[in-house]
C-alpha positions in Angstrom: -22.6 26.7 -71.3 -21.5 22.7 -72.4 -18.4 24.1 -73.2 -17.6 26.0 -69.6 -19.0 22.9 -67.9 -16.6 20.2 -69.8 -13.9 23.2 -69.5 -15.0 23.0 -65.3 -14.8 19.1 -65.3 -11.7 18.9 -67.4 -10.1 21.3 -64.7 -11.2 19.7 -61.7 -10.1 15.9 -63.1 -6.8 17.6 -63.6 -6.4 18.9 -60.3 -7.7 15.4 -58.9 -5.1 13.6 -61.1 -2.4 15.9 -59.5 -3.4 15.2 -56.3 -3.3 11.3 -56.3 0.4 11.8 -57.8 1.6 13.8 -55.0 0.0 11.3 -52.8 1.4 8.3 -54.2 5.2 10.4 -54.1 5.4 10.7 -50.4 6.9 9.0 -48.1 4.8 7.7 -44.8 7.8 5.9 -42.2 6.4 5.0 -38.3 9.1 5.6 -35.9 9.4 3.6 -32.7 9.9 5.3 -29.6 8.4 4.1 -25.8 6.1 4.8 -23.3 4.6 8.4 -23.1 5.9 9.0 -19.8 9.4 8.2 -20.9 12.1 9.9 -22.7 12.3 8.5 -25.9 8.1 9.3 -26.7 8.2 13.4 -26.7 11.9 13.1 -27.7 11.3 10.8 -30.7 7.6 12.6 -31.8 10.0 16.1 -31.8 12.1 14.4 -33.7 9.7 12.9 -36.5 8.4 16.4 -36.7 11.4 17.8 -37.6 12.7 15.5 -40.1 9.1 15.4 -41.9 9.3 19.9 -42.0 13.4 19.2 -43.3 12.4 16.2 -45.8 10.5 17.1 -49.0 7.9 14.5 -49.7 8.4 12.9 -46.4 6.0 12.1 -44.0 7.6 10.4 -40.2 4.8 9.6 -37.0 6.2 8.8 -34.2 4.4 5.8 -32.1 4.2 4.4 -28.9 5.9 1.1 -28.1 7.8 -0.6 -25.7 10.8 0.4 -27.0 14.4 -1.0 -27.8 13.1 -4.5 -27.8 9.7 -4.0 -29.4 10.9 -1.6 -31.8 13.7 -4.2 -33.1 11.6 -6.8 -33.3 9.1 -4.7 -35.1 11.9 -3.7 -37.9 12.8 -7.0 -38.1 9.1 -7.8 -39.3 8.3 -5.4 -41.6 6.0 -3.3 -39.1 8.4 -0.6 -38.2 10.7 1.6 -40.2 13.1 3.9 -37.6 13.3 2.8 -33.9 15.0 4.5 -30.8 16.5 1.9 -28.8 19.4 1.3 -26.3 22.6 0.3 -28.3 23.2 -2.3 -26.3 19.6 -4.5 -27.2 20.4 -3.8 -30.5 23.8 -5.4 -30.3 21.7 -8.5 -28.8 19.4 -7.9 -32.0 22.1 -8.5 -34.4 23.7 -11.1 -32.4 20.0 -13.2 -31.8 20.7 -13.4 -28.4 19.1 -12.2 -24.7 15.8 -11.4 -25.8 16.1 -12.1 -29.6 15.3 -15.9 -30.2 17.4 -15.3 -33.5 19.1 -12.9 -35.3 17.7 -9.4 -36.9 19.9 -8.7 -40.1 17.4 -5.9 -41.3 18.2 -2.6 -39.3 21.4 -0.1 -39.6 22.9 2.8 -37.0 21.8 6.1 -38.3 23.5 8.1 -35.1 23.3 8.3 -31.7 20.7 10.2 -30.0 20.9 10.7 -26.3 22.6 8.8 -22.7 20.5 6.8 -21.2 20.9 6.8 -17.0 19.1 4.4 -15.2 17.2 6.2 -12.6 15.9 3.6 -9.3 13.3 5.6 -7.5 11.9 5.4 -4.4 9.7 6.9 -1.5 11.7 8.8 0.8 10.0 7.1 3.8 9.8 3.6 2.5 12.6 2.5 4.3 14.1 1.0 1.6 18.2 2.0 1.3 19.5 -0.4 -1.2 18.7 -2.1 -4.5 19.1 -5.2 -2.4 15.8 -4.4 -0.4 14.2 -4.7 -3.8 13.1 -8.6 -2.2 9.8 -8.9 -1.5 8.8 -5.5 -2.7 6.6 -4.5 -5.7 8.7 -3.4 -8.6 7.9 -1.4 -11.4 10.7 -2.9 -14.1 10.0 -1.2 -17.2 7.7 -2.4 -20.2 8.5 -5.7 -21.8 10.6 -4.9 -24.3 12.4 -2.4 -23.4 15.9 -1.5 -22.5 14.3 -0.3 -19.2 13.5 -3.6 -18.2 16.2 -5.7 -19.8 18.5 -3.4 -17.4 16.6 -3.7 -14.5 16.5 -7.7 -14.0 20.6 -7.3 -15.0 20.8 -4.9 -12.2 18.3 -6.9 -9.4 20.1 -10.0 -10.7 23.6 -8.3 -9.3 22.2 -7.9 -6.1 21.0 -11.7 -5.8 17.2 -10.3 -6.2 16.1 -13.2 -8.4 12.7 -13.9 -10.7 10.2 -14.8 -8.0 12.0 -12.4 -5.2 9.8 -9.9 -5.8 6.3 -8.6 -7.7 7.1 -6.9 -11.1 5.4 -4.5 -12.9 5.6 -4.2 -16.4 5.1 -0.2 -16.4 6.1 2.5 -18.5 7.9 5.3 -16.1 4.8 7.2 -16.2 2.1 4.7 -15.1 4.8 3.7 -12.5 5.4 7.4 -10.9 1.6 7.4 -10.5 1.4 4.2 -8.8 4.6 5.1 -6.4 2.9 8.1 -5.4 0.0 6.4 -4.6 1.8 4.5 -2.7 0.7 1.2 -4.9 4.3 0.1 -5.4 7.5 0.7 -3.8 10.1 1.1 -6.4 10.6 1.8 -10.5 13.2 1.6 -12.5 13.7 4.1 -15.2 16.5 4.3 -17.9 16.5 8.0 -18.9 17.7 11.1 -19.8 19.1 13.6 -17.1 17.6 15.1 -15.6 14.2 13.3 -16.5 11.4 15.9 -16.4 9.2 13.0 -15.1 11.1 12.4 -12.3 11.2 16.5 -11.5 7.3 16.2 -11.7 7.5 13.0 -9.0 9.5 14.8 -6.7 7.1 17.4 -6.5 4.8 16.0 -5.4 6.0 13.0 -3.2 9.4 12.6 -1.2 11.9 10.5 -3.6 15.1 9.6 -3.6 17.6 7.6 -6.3 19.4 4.2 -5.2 22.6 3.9 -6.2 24.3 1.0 -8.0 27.6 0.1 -6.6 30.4 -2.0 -4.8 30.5 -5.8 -5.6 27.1 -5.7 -7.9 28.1 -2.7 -9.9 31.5 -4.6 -10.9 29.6 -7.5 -12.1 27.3 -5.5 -14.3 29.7 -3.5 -15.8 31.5 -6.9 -16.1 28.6 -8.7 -18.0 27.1 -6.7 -19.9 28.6 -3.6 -22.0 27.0 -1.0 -19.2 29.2 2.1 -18.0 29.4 3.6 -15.0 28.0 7.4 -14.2 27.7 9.5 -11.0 24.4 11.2 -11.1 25.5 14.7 -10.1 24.1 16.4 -6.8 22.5 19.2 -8.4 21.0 17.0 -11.3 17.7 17.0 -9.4 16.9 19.7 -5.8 16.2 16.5 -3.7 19.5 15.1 -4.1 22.1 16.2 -1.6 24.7 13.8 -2.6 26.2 12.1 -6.0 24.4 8.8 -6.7 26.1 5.8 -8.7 24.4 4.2 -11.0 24.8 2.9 -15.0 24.9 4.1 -18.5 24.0 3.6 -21.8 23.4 4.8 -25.4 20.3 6.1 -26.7 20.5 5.7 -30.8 18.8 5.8 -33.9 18.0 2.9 -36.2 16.7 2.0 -39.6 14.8 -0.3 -41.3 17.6 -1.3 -44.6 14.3 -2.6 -46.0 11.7 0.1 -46.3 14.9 3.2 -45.9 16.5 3.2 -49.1 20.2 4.9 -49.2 18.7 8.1 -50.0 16.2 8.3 -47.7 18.4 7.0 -45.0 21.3 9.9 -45.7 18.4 12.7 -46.3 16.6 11.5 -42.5 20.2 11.7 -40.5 21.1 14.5 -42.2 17.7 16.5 -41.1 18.3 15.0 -37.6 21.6 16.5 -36.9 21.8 19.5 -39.1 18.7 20.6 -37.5 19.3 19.8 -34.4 18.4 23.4 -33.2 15.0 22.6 -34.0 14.3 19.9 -31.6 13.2 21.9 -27.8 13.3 18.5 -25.8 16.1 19.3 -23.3 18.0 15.7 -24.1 18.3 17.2 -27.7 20.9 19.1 -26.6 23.6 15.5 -26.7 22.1 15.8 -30.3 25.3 16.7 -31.7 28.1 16.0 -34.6 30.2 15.0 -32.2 28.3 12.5 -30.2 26.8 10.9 -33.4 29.1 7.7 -33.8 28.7 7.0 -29.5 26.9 3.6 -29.4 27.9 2.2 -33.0 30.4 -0.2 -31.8 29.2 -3.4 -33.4 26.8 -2.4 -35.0 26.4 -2.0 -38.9 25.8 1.8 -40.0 22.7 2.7 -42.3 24.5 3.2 -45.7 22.5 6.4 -45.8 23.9 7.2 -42.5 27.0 6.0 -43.4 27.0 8.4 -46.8 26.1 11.4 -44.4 28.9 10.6 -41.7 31.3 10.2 -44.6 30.4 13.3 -45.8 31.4 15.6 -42.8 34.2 13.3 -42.1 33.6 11.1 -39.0 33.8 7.8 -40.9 
């Protein structure tokens, strides 16, 4: 009896001792994404999942944030490991300038996810035709740090609606769409994908419609900033019966060079894109080999990335 009881405890030490290894052998990494009633928060958690099922010993959670901004400045200290972000905050990042009081060194391009398409909503009876009559309304701007609202004041700024002008809000896109259909503000910004399901679900229940950003104020934003221009197509959404100009940008992957070794970094892109298929969110379909270098103009690549994209011949 001793000897099947010390037999027993020998076994179930052994077992325990197996157990801490494999825990102390994986891999935990937080990824960045946004506001849940954006793109980049179902996008990015699809995403984790997928590289964490591809990536032995790997384990990736997805978390809420304010996005680009936050989740730069969260790599920069240490408290984030992958972030989604608009390439063009990023570039700010590196440089230390717009909303980076210096510079962040720390981060790499590991591929480009998705385009961004800023997305001005309003109620179809407010009477409101034109970014300009943004003055004196109640705005929903995006949360701070995000590319959201980094685009916004850029865009408000072109059409002479200045700090003070009007009443922000500092809303993700899905607290905002609940508040504009409760009438409790007038307009929201939103840089997302198209279509954005969120703005489907809006529009179903409450008249909308999409300002457009053109003439004289779209010129100066696509001359200050590294913006594009895009015509939201008439049958991106039922309520539209006409094309609507607006601006564009680039939805990309980064990592952390500090806690994303080489390996790690080359074994995380390569789940992303070669399994691609996996990922249902309907932006996943940009997701591609060929879109993966869009947004890493200067910007410095991953070297895991960098490895990968070598590998199949883009770089």
């Amino acid at each position: 009896m001793k000897k099947k009881l010390t037999l027993l405890f020998s076994l179930v030490f052994s077992v325990s001792l197996l157990l801490v290894a494999c825990g102390e052998t994986d891999t935990q990494l937080q990824l960045g994404t946004g506001s849940p009633g954006g793109t980049y928060y179902p996008l990015g958690t699809e995403i984790a999942n997928v590289v964490t099922a591809e990536v032995e010993g790997l384990s990736v959670s997805a978390v809420s944030s304010g996005a680009s901004v936050e989740n730069l400045s969260m790599i920069g200290q240490g408290e984030m490991d992958l972030g989604m972000t608009v390439h063009l905050p990023a570039q700010d990042a590196l440089n230390g300038v717009g909303a980076f009081e210096s510079p962040v060194e720390n981060f790499g391009f590991m591929g480009h996810i998705y385009p961004e398409v800023m997305q001005v909503v309003v109620r179809a009876d407010s009477g409101i035709d034109s970014i300009a009559d943004l003055a004196g309304k109640r705005v929903a701007i995006g949360p701070a740090g995000s590319g959201t609202q980094d685009a916004a004041t850029l865009i408000l700024e072109a059409y002479g609606v200045e700090d003070g002008d009007y009443t922000p809000f500092a809303e993700g896109f899905g607290n905002a769409a609940g508040q504009l259909q409760d009438g409790n503000i007038d307009a929201l910004f939103g840089l997302l994908g198209l279509p954005a399901s969120a703005v489907t679900e809006l529009a179903l229940n409450r008249d909308i419609k999409i300002l457009d950003v053109e003439g004289d104020a779209l010129d100066y934003i696509l001359e200050n900033s590294g913006y594009g221009h895009l015509e939201i197509p008439a049958d991106a959404y039922d309520f539209l019966d006409a094309p609507v100009s607006t601006v564009t940008a680039y939805a990309v992957l980064v990592g952390s060079l500090d806690s994303v070794d080489e390996d790690l970094g080359y074994e995380i892109t390569k789940a992303m894109f070669e399994k691609a298929g996996n990922v249902t969110h309907d932006q996943a379909r940009h997701l591609t080999k060929d879109n993966a270098l869009l947004g890493s103009e200067g910007l410095p690549f991953h070297p895991g990335a960098e490895r990968y994209f070598q590998e199949i011949g883009l770089r």
